[in-house]
C-alpha positions as CSV (number, residue, x, y, z in Angstrom):
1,X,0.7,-40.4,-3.7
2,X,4.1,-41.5,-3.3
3,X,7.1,-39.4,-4.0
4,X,5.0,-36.7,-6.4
5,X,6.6,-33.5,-5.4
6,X,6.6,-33.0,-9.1
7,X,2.9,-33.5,-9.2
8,X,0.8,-32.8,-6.2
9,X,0.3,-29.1,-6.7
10,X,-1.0,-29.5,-10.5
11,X,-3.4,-31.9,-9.5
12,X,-4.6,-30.5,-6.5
13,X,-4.8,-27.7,-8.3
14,X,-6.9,-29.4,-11.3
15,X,-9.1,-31.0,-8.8
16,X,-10.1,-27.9,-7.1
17,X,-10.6,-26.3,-10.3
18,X,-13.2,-29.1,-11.6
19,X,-15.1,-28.8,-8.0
20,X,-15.7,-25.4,-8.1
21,X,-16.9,-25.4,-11.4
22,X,-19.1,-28.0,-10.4
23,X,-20.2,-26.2,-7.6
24,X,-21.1,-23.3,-9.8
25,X,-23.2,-25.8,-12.0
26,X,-25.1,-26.8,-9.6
27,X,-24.0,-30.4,-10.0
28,X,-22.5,-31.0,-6.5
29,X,-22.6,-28.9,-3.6
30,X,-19.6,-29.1,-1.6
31,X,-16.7,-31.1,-2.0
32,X,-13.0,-32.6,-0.1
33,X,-9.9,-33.6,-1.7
34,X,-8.1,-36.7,0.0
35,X,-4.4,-37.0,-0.5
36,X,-3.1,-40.1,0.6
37,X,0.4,-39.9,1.3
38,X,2.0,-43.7,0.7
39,X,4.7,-43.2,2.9
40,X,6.6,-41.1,0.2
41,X,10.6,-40.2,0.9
42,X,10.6,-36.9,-1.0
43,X,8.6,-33.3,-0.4
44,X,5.1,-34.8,-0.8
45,X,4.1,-34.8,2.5
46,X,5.2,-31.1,3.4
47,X,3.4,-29.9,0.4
48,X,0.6,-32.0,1.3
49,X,0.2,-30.5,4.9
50,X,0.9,-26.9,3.5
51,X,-1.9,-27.4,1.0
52,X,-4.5,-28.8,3.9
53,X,-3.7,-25.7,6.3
54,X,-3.9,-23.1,3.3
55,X,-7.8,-24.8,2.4
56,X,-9.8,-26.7,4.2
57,X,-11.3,-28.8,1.5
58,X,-7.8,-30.2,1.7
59,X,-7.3,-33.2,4.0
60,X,-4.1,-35.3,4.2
61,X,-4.3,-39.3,5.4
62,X,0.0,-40.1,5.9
63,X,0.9,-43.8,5.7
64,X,3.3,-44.7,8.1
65,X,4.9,-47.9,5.9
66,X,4.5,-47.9,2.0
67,X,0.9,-50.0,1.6
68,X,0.8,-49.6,-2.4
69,X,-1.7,-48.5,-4.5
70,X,-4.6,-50.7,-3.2
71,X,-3.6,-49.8,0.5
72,X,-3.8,-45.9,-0.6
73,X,-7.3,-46.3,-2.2
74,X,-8.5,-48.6,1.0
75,X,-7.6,-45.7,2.8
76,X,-8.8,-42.9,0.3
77,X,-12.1,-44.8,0.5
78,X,-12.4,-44.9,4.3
79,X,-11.7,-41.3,4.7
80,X,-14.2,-39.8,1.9
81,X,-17.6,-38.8,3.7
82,X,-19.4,-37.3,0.6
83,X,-21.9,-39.1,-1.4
84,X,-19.9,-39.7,-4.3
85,X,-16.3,-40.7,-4.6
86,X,-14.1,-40.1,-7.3
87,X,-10.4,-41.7,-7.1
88,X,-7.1,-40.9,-9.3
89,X,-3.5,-41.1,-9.9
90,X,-1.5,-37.9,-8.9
91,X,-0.1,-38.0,-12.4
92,X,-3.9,-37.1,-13.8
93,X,-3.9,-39.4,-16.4
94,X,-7.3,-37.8,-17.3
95,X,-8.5,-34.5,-17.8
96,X,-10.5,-33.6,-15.0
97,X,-13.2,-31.8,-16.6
98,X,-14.2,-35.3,-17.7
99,X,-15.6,-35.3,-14.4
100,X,-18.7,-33.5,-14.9
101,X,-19.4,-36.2,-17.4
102,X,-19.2,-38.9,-15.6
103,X,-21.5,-37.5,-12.6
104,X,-24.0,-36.6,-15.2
105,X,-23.9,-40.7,-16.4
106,X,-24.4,-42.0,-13.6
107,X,-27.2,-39.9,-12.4
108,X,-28.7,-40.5,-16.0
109,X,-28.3,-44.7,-15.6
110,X,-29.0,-44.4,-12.1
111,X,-25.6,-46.6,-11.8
112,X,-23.5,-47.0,-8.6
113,X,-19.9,-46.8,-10.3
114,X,-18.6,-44.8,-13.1
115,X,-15.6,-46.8,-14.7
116,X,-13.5,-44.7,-17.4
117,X,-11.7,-46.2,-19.7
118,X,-8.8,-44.7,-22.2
119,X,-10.2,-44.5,-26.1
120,X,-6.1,-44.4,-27.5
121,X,-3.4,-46.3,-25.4
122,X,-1.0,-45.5,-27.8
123,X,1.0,-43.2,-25.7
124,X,2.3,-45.7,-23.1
125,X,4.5,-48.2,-25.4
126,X,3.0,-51.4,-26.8
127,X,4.4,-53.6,-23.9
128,X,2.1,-52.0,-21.6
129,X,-0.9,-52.0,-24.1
130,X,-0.2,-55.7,-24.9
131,X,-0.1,-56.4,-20.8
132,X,-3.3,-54.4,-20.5
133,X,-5.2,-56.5,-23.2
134,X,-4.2,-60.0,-21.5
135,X,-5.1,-58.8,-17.8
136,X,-9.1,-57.9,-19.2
137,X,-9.4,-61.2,-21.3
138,X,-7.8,-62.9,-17.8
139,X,-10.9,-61.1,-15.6
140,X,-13.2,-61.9,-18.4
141,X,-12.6,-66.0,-18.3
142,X,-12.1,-66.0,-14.1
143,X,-14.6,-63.8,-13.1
144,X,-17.2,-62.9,-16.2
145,X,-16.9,-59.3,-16.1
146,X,-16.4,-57.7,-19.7
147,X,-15.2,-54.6,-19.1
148,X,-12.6,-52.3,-21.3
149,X,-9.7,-51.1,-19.4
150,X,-10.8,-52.3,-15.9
151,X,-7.7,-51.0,-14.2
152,X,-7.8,-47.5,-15.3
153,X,-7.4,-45.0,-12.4
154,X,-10.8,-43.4,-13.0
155,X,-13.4,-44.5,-10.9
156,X,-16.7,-42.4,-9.8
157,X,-18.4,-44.9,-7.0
158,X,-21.5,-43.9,-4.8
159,X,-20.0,-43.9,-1.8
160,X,-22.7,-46.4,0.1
161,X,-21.6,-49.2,-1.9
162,X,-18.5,-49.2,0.7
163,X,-21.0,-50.2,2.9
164,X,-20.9,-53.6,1.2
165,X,-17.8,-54.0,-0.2
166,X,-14.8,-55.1,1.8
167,X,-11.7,-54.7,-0.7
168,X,-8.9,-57.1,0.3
169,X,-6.4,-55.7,-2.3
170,X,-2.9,-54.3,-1.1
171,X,-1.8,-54.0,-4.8
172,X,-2.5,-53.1,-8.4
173,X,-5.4,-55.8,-8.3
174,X,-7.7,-53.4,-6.9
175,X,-8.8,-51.7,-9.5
176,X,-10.4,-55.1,-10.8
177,X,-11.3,-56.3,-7.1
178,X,-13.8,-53.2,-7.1
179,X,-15.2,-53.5,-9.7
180,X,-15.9,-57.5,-9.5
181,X,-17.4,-57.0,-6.3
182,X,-19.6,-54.9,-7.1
183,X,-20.8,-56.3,-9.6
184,X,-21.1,-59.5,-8.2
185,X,-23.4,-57.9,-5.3
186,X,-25.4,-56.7,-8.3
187,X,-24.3,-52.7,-8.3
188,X,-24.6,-51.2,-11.5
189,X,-21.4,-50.5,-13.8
190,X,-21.3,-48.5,-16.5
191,X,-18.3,-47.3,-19.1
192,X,-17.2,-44.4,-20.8
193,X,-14.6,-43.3,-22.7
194,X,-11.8,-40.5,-22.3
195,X,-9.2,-39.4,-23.9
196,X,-5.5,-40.5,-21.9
197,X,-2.4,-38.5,-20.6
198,X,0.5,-40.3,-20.3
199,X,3.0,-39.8,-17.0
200,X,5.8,-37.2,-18.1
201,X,7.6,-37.0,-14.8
202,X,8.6,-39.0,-12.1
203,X,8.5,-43.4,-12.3
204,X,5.3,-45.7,-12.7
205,X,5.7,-49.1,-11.0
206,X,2.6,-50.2,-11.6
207,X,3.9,-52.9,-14.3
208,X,6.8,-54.6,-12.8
209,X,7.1,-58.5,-12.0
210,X,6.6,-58.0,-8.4
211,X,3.4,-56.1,-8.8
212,X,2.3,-58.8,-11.6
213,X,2.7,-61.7,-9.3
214,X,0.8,-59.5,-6.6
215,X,-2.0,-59.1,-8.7
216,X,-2.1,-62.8,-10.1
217,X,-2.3,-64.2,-6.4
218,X,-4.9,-61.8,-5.7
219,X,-6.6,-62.6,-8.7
220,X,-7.1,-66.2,-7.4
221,X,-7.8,-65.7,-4.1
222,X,-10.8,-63.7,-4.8
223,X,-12.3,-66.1,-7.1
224,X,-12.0,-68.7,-4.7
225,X,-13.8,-66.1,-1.9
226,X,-16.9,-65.2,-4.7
227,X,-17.8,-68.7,-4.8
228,X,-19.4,-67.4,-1.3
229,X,-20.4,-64.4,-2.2
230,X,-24.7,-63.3,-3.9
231,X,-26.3,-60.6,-4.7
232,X,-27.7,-58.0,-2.3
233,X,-31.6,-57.7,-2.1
234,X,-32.3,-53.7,-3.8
């Protein structure tokens, strides 16, 4: 998170909600909710740190410099200590009860990731459609990975796949990095749709020139360090 005073508390709240209905399922049997706090300006981190002492599923990770989205998810990832690890925006562009779903695919296809992707873009203008539909047919012809939507903040991972994958990614590219990786290692990736909320408050960056030349270098220097890279033994 950074600067989401005007979200954290709905989707803390929507998170909890999910894992104790889950819980109540019998799907999962305990759960923790990482905020990682990108170095925001605003009231994030104070309402972060009051969530965290008010419930102890809560736990806060506070960036001292702003490390961008792949940064935060580094870091999300490196904190998580459960078997399964399920990352988002704090702007929930997702319903969260699509959760449930996704844990119950990829115990069904046995598969190591879970990677949502949104079945009507609509919502978010046409220049951000029209940059989302180069950037997959751009992953497709470097790296071979067909995937729709492989950016989309919805990723359910088995956490021991960490054990493997080293993500370099300080950026927007990270999304893609993850899932190239573990694919090329030979994890299993599977896709399913969901229905999309667009952000109503506060300021997505995630499609400005800086981040796009970010992600573009990125892009390349992976494909140059997968030349290097085979498939575990499983």
């Amino acid at each position: 998170m950074w600067n989401e005073e005007a979200y954290i508390a709905r989707a803390v709240e929507a998170a909890t909600t999910e894992c104790q209905n889950l819980i109540a399922v019998g799907q999962i049997l305990d759960y923790e909710l990482i905020v990682v706090d990108d170095a925001s300006t605003d009231r994030t981190p104070e309402l972060a740190d009051a969530m965290a002492a008010s419930d102890p599923h809560v736990r806060v990770v506070h960036h001292p410099v702003n490390r961008k989205l792949g940064g935060g998810m580094k870091t999300g990832f490196a904190a998580a200590t459960g078997d399964l690890v399920l990352y988002s925006d704090a702007d929930l562009p997702f319903d969260m009860a699509e959760v449930a779903q996704a844990i119950r695919l990829l115990r069904y296809y046995q598969a190591d990731v879970v990677s949502a992707y949104r079945l009507d873009r609509t919502g978010e203008g046409a220049s951000r459609a029209i940059y989302t539909f180069f950037y997959n047919v751009l992953i497709r012809r470097l790296f071979g990975v067909r995937m729709r939507d492989i950016n989309f903040a919805f990723k359910l991972c088995r956490r021991e796949i960490f054990d493997h994958i080293a993500l370099r990614s300080e950026g927007s590219f990270i999304d893609a990095e993850l899932i190239i990786r573990a694919k090329k290692l030979g994890f299993d990736v599977i896709q399913f749709g969901v229905d999309y909320f667009p952000r109503t408050r506060g300021e997505s960056t995630l499609a400005s020139l800086a981040v796009i030349r970010t992600i573009l270098r990125e892009m390349f220097q992976l494909r140059r360090e997968l030349r290097n890279i085979t498939p575990l033994e499983r």
